[in-house]
C-alpha positions in Angstrom: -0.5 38.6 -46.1 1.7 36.6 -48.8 0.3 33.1 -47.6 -0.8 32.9 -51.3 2.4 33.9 -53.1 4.4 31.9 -50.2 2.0 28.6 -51.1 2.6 29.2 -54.9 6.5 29.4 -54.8 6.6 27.0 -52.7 4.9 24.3 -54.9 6.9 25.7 -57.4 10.0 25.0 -56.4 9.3 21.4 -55.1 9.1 20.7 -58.4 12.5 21.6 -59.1 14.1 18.7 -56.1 16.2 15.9 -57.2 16.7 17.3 -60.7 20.7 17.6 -61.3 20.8 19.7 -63.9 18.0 21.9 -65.3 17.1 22.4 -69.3 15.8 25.5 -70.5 12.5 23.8 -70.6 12.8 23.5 -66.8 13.6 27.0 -65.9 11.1 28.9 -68.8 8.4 26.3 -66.8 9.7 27.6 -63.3 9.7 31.4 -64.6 6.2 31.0 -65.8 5.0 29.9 -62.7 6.3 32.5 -60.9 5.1 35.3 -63.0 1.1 33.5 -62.6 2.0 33.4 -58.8 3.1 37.3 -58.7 0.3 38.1 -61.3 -2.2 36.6 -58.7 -0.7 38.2 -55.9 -1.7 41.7 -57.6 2.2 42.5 -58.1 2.5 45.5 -60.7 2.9 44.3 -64.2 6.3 46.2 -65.2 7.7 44.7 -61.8 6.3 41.0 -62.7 8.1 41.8 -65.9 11.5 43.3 -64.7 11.8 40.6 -61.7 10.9 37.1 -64.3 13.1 38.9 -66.6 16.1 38.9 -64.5 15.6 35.5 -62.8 15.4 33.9 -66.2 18.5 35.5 -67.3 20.1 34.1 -64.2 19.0 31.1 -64.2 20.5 30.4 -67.9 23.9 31.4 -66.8 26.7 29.9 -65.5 25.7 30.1 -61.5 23.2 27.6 -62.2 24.7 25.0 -64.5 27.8 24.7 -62.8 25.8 24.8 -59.6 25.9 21.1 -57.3 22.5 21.4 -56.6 20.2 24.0 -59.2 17.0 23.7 -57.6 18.8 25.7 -54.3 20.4 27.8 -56.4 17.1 28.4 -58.7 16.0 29.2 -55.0 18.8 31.5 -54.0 18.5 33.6 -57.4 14.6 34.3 -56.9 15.4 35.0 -53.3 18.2 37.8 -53.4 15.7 39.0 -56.8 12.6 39.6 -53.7 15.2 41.3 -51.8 15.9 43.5 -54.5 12.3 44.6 -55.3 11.8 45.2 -51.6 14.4 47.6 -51.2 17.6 45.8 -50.5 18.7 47.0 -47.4 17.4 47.9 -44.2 16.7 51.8 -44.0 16.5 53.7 -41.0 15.4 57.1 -39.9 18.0 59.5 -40.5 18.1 62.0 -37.8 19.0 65.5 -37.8 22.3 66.4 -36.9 21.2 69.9 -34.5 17.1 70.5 -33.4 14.4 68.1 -33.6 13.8 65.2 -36.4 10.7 66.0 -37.8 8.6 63.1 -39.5 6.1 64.1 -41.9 3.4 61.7 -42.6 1.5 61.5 -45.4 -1.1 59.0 -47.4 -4.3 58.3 -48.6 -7.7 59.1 -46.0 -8.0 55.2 -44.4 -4.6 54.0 -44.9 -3.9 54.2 -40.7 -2.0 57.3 -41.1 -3.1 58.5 -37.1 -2.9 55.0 -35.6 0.5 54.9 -37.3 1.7 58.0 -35.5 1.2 56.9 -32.5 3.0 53.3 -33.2 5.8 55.3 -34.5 6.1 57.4 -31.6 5.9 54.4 -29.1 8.6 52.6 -31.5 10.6 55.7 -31.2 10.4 56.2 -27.8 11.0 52.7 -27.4 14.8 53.9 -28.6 15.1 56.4 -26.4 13.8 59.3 -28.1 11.3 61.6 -27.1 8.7 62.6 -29.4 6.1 64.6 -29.6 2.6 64.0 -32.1 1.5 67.5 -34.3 -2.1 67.5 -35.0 -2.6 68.8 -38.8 -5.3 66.7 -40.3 -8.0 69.2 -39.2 -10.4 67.8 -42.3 -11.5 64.5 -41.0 -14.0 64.3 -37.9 -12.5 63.7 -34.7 -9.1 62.9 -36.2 -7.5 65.4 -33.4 -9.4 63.5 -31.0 -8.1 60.1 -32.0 -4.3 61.3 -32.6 -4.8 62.4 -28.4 -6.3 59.3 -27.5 -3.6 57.0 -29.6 -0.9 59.7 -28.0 -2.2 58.9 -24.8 -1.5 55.0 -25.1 1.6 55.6 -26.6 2.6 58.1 -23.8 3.7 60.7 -26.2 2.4 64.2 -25.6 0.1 65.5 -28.5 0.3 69.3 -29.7 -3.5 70.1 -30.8 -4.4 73.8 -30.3 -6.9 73.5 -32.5 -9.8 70.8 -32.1 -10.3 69.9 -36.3 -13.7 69.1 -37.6 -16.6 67.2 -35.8 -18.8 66.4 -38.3 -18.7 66.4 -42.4 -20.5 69.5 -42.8 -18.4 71.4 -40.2 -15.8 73.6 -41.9 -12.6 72.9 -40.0 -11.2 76.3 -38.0 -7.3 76.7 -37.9 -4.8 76.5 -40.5 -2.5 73.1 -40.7 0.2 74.8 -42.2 0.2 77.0 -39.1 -0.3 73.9 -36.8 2.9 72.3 -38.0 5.0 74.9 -37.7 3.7 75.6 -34.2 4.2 71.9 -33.4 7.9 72.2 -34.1 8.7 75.6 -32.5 6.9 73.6 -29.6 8.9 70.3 -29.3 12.0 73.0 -30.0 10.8 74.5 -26.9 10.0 71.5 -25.1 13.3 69.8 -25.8 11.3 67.1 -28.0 14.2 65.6 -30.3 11.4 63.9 -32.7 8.3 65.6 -34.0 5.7 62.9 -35.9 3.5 65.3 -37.9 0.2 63.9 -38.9 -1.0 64.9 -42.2 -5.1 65.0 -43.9 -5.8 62.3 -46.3 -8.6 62.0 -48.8 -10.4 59.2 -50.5 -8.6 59.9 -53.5 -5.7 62.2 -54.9 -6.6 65.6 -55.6 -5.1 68.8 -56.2 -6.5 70.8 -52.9 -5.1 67.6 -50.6 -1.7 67.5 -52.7 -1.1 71.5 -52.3 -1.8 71.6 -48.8 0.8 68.5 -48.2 3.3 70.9 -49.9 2.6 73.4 -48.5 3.4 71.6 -45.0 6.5 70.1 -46.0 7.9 73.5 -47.2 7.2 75.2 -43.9 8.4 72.5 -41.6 11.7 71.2 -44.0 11.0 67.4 -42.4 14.1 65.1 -42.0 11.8 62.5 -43.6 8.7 62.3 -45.2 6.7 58.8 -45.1 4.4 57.7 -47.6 1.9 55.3 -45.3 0.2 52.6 -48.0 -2.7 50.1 -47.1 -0.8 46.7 -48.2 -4.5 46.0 -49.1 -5.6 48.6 -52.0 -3.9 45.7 -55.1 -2.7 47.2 -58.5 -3.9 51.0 -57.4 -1.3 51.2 -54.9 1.1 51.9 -57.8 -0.4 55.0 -59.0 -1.0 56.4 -55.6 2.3 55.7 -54.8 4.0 57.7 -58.2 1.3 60.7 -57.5 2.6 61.4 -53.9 5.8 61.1 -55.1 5.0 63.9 -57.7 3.2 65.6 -55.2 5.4 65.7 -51.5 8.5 63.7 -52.7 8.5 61.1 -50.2 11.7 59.6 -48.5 10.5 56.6 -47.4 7.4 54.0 -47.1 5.5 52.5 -44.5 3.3 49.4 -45.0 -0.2 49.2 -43.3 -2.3 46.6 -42.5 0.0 43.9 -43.6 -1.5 41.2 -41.2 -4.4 41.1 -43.6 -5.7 38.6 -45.9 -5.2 40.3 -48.8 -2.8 39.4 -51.6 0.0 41.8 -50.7 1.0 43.1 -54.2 1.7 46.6 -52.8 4.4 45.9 -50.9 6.3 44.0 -53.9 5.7 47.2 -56.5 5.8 50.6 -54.8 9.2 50.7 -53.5 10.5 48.9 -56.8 8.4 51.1 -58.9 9.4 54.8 -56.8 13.0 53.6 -56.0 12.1 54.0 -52.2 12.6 51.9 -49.9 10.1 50.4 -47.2 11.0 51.4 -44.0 8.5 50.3 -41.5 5.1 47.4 -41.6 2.1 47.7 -38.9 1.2 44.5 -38.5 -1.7 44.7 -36.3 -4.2 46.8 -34.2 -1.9 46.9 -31.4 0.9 49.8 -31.0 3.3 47.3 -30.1 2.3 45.8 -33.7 5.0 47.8 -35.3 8.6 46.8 -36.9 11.2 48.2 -39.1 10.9 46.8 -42.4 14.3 44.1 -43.3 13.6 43.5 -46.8 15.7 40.2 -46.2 13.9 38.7 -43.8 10.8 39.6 -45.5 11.8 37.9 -48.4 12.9 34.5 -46.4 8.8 34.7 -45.0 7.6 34.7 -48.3 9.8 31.5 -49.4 8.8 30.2 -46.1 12.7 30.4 -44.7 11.4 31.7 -41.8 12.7 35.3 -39.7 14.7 33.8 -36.8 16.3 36.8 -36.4 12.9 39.0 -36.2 11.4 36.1 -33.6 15.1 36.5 -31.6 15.0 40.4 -31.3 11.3 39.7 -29.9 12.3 37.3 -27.2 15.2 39.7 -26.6 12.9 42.9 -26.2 10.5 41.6 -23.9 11.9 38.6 -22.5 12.3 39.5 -18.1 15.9 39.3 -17.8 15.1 38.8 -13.9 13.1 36.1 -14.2 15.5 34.6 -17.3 18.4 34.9 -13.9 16.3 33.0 -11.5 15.4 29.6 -13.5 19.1 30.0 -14.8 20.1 29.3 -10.6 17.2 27.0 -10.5 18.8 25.0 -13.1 21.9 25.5 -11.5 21.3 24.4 -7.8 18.6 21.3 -9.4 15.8 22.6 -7.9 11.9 21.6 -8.4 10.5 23.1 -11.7 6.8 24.0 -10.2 3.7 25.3 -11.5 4.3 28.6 -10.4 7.8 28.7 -12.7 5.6 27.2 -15.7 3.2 29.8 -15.6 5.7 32.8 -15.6 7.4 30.7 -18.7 4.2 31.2 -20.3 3.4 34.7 -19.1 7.3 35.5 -20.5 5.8 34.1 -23.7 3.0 36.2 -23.7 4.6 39.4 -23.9 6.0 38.2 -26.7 2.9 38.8 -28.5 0.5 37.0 -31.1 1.4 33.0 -30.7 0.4 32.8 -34.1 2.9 35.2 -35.8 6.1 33.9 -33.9 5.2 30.4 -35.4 4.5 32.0 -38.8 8.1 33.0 -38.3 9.8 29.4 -38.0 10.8 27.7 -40.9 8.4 25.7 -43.1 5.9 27.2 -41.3 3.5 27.4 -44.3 3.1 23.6 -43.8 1.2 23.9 -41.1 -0.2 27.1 -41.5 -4.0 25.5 -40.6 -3.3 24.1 -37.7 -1.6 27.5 -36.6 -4.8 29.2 -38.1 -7.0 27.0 -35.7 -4.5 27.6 -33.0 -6.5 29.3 -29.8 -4.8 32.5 -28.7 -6.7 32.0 -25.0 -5.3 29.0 -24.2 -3.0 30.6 -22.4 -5.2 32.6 -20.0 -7.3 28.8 -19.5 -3.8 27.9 -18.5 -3.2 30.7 -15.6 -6.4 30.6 -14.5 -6.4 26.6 -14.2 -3.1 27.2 -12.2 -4.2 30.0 -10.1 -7.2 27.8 -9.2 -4.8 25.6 -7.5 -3.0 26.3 -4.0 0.2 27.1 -3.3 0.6 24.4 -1.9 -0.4 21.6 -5.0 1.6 24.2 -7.7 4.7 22.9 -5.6 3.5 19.0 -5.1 1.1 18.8 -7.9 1.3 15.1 -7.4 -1.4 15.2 -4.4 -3.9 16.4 -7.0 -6.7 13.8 -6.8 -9.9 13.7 -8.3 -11.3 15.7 -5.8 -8.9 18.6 -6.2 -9.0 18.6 -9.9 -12.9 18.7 -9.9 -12.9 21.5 -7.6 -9.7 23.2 -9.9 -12.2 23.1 -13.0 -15.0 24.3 -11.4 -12.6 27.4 -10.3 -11.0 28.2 -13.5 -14.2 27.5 -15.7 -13.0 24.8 -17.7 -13.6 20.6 -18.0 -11.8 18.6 -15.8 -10.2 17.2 -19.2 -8.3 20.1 -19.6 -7.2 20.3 -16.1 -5.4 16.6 -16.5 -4.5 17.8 -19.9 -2.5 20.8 -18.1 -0.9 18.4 -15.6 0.0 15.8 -17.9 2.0 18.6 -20.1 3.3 20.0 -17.0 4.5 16.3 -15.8 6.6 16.0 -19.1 8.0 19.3 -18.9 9.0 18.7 -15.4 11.0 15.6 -16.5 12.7 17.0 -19.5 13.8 20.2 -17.4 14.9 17.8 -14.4 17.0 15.8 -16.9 18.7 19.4 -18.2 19.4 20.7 -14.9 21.1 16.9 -13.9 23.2 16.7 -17.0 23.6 20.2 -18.2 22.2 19.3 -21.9 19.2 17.0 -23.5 18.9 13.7 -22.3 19.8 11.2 -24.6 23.2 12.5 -25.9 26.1 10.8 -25.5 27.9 11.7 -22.3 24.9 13.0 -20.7 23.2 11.5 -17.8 21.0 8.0 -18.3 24.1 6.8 -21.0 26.2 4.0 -20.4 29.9 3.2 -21.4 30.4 4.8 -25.5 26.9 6.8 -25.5 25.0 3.9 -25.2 21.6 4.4 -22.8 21.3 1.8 -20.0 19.3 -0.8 -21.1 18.5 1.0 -24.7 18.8 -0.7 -27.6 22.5 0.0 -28.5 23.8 -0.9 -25.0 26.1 -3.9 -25.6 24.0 -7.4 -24.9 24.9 -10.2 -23.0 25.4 -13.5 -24.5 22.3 -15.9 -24.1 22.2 -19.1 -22.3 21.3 -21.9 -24.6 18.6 -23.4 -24.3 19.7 -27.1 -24.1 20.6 -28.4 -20.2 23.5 -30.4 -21.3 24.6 -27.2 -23.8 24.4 -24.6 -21.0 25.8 -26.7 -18.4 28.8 -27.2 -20.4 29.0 -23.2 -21.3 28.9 -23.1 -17.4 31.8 -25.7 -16.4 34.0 -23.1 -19.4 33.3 -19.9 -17.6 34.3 -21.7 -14.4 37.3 -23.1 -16.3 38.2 -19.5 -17.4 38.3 -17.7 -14.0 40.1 -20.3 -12.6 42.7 -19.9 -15.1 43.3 -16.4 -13.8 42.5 -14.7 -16.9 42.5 -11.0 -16.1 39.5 -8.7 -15.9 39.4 -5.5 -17.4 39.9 -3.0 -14.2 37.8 0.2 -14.7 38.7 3.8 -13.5 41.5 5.1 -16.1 42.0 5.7 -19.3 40.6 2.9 -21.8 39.2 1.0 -18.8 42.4 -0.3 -17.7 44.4 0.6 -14.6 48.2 1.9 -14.6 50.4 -0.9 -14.3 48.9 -3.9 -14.8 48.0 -3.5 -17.9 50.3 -5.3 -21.1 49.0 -4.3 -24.0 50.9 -7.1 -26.7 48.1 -9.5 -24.7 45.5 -8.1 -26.8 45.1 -9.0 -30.6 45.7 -4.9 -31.4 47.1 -3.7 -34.8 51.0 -3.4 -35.3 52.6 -0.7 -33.4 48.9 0.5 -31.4 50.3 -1.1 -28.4 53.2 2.0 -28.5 50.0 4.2 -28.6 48.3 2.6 -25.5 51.8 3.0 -23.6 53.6 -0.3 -23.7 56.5 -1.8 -23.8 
């Protein structure tokens, strides 16, 4: 959604590196850019205004100038200024103190009011609630049909005692005031705590659609009232935004579609313009496609920070904590990494969702935002079914796959035998990184982990202390010889190994080494 605006501050700001102070030139430049990059992104003009305004005032004072590095600070200022406009802090849903929460939805016809409802009641169920849907938007065709069939994937009951409309021309029987305060008497009855009423829209604001809203919200009192906005409508979203606020008095926002390609202005002006903050983003078709909205982390995406935080809950909420247990002994007792445990790696990985939006969510991501955009989303069922082609048997000893075996492997999973040696070549370096973990508890390669010699240094790598070459003249080394004969003759003393500093207890004085005055005290002599 902001890959625009992200792309535009970015560039803006590179511009800014390795300057150690900043003129006023510099930051009017850098403000101007990033009104043109807001502009384009279909931001509201009084909030382009208001938001360059205060960054410019910022950046003139005293936080800047005296700042060690401005360009991070310029950074900083423009960052906490997006959190601002986004709604500063996190908002949740407040619930009611005695009876039922009711949620009261309400929006434009098209803006995924219905589909919302039922991510909203999976989301809330997901915390342990247990809602219930209210079917009130008996205008549109089939919208009571679609709320039961989104209810039913959610696994939230749906209270529809009337069917709605099934055609444009059909006048639609039952009242919706009636409906929704049937629906909570119901989930009172039921022992619902939340009830998610969902609303008519229209293809415009009107008068009929606004009264009826009202009318709603007086009879059922809701808890919260949640103005859902398609992040794609641009500079109208404003004005549809301030005319349901007239209208139903909203309490909080909800962003939809904001996985599209669109410029995203929306979600930078309604909640600055109304003063209400965004409290949840649908982020694709999916129910599981839902989040509450942090306006932090939100702005960190659009500078391309990343949300580490958002990608961490995700691992959290789906990650098997089983399976997590069982490579953690595997580790632990050294054992095998196989096919079978790289497959339920990328099966955990799966659940995680969309490949493509967990990357979006590292840092600098925006770098490489088209190879992520050519990145294959089924390239990790071509992976199972590669390994399921195989045996039990070769998933454990993958080594006795021949030519034969991988032939008959591609033919079984539908792929080219390219991407079957592909698969085991990945595997192969997987399987030696997580061998060299499980040996030495950390990454190979660090100093005091397995493969390093004496003061970090890898056996035979290229800091590991080097022996001093032979000559190459015969009368040259031969005489180096007869001196290193001479030498242990002599009886001078080797270096013992096994205690402290490489020396042995005891035989050990250390005035015979050429040490600093007073170290030998530290050592422990005499």
């Amino acid at each position: 959604m902001f890959n625009s605006l992200s792309d535009r501050l970015t560039a803006t700001f590179k511009n800014l590196r390795g300057k150690g102070r900043l003129t006023e030139a510099d930051v009017d430049a850098t403000v101007r850019e990033i009104r043109r990059a807001l502009l384009d992104a279909d931001v509201a003009v009084p909030v382009v205004r208001e938001f360059t305004g205060r960054v410019r005032e910022r950046a003139l004072g005293a936080e800047v100038s005296g700042a060690l590095n401005p360009s991070q600070q310029i950074v900083k200022i423009v960052n906490e200024e997006l959190v601002e406009i986004l709604g500063g802090e996190t908002r949740r849903i407040r619930m009611a103190k005695t009876g039922p929460t009711v949620i009261m939805l309400a929006g434009l016809q098209g803006a995924g009011k219905t589909t919302l409802a039922g991510k909203l009641a999976k989301w809330m169920k997901a915390q342990g609630h247990s809602p219930i849907l209210v079917a009130c938007d008996l205008q549109r065709p089939n919208a009571v049909t679609q709320l039961q069939v989104v209810g039913k994937r959610a696994g939230v009951p749906v209270f529809a005692p009337h069917p709605g409309a099934t055609s444009e021309l059909e006048h639609p029987a039952g009242d919706p005031v009636a409906v929704a305060r049937a629906g909570v008497e119901e989930a009172r009855q039921k022992l619902h705590d939340v009830v998610i009423v969902d609303t008519a829209g229209r293809l415009g604001v009107d008068a009929d659609m606004m009264e009826q809203a009202r009318q709603i919200r007086r009879a059922i009192v809701p808890n919260e009232v949640l103005f859902v906005i398609d992040s794609m409508i641009g500079q109208d979203a404003v004005n549809t935004a301030t005319a349901f606020d007239e209208g139903v008095n909203f309490t909080g926002i909800v962003l939809s579609k904001l996985d599209g390609d669109a410029r995203g202005g929306a979600a930078l002006s309604v909640s600055s313009v109304t003063g209400k903050p965004v409290m949840f983003a649908s982020t694709g078709e999916s129910l599981d496609d839902f989040e509450l909205f942090h306006p932090d982390r939100m702005a960190s995406r659009i500078l391309d920070m990343g949300d580490v935080l958002s990608l961490i809950e995700q691992a959290e909420k789906s990650w098997d904590k089983e399976e997590a247990a069982r490579m953690a002994k595997k580790f632990a007792d050294q054992e095998d990494f196989t096919l079978d445990d790289f497959l339920a790696q990328m099966q955990q990985i799966r659940k995680m969702g969309s490949m493509k939006k967990m990357l979006m969510m590292m840092p600098g991501a925006q770098n490489i935002r088209q190879q992520l955009e050519q990145f294959d989303e089924r390239e990790i069922d071509r992976v199972e079914a590669i390994v399921r082609s195989m045996t039990p048997h070769e998933r454990v000893a993958p080594k006795i796959i021949n030519g034969s075996r991988r032939a008959r492997i591609a033919r079984g999973s539908g792929v080219h035998v390219s991407e079957v040696n592909g698969l085991l070549e990945r595997f192969a370096q997987a399987q030696k990184m997580m061998k060299k973990m499980a040996q030495g508890g950390g990454m190979p390669g660090m100093p005091g982990m397995p493969g390093m010699g004496a003061g970090g240094a890898r056996k035979g790598g290229k800091n590991a202390p080097k022996k001093k070459a032979r000559s190459g003249n015969p009368a040259k080394a031969a005489q180096e010889l007869r001196e290193a004969e001479a030498r242990r003759a002599a009886g001078t003393k080797a270096v013992p190994t096994g205690a402290a500093f490489g020396q042995q207890s005891g035989d050990f004085d250390p005035s015979e080494l050429n040490l600093p005055k007073g170290f030998d005290k530290f050592l422990g002599g005499k």
